[in-house]
N, C-alpha and C positions, 0 to 999 in steps of 0.2 A: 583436942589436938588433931583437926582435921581441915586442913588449908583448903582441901576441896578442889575442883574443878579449875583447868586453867592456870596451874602450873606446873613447870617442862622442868624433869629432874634427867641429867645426862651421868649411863655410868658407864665408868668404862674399864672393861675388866682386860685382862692378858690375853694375848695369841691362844695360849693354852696352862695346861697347868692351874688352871684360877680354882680358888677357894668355892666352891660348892656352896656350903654354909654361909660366907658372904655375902655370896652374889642371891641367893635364893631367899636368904634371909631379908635382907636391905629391898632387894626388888618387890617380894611378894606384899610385905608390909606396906613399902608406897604407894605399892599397886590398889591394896584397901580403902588409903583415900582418898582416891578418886585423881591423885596428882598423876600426868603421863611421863612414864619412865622411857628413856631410850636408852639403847643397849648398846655399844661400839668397842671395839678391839683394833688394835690396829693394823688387821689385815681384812676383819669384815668375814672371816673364814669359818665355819664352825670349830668351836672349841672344846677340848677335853677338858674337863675337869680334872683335880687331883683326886677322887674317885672311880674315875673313867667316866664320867656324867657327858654325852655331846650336848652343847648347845648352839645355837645360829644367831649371835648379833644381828643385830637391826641394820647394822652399815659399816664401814670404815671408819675409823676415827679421822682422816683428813677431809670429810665427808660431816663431819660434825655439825656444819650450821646448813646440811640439805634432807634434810631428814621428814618426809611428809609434809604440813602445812604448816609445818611450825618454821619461825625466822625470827631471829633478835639473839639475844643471852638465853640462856636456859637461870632458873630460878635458884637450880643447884647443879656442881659438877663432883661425883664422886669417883673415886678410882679403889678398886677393890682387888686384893691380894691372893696371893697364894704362892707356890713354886714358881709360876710362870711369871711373877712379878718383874724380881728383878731383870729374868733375860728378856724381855718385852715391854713391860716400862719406867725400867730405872732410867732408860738412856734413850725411850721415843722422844723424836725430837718438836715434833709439835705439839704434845700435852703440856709440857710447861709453859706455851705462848697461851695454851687457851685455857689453863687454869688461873692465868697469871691477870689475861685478857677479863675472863671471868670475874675475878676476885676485884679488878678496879673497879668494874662495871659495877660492886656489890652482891652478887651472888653467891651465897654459900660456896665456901668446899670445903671437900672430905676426903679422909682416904681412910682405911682400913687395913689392921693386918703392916704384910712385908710394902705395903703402896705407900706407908706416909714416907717412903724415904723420895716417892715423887713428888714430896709436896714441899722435902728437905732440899731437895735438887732445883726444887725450882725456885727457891730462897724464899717463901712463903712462911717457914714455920719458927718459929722464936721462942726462947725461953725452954719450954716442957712442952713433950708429945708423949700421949698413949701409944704405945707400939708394943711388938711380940722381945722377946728378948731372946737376939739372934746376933750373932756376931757379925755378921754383915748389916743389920739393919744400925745394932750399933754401931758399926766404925763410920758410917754416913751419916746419921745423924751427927756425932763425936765431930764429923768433918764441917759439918753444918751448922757448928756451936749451940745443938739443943740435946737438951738433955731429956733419957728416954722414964717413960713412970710404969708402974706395972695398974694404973689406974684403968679402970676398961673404958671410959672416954672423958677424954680433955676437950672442951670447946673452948676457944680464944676469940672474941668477937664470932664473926661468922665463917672461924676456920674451925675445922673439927676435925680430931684424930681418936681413933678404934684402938685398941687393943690385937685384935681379932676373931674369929668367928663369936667365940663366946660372946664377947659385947654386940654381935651386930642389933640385936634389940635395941639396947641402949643408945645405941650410935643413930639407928631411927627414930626415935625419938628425942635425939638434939638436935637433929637434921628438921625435924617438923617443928618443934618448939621455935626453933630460930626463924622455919616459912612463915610464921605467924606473926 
């Protein structure tokens, strides 16, 4: 399970707010093998975690396809949860084109946590999604006609939904099984 060198995995977590455990979790493990991860929010600002963790994305997410040397699709696109989800990207208005953009292209994507309601927003998800069980993630999804599993990851072709933090292993490892 080790795609190796020469594939661009883009995640993109909250303004602030973001799950710690996710983002740390999913990054550090891609980061293993050997695949390059880029980091974006969509302000490009350093972020608080919901621990008070600072960290500094790589860039802006409108900024997604200028990122060092890399140019094309990215291989995967994940968006990763916490508090700051919903107020930062339930309702960003360019994540859904370039998940969407993404996903025709055939690229992986993913979300994790209170994010798959971004991937419910952007009409991407069908049937069953892994997610938290939250009254707000339920009633978007509910709005979205899919139904939520206390499963810690669903993949559906090369869409994948988390749980949250607890599954973020798991959720790397169908994110890699599927690079392969």
């Amino acid at each position: 399970m080790n795609p190796g060198p020469g594939k661009n995995i883009l995640i993109v977590i909250p303004k602030n707010q973001f799950c710690e455990e996710e983002l740390f979790g999913v990054r550090t493990a891609l980061d293993a093998t050997g695949v390059r991860t880029v980091v974006l929010s969509p302000n490009g600002r350093e972020a608080l975690g919901m621990k008070k963790t600072r960290f500094a994305p790589d860039g802006m997410l409108v900024d997604w396809n200028k990122q060092g040397d890399f140019s094309g699709k990215y291989d995967a696109v994940l968006v990763v949860g916490g508090r700051g989800s919903k107020k930062s990207l339930w309702d960003e208005t360019i994540l859904p084109q370039i998940l969407t953009d993404h996903h025709r292209a055939g690229s992986i994507i993913g979300a994790i946590g209170s994010s798959v309601v971004v991937l419910a927003r952007a009409s991407l998800l069908a049937g069953i999604a892994a997610a938290p069980d939250d009254d707000s993630v339920n009633h978007e999804l509910q709005i979205a006609g899919v139904d939520r599993s206390d499963q810690d990851v669903i993949r559906s072709g090369k869409i994948i939904t988390a749980h949250g933090a607890e599954a973020a292993e798991k959720f790397v490892h169908a994110v890699l099984d599927t690079l392969e």
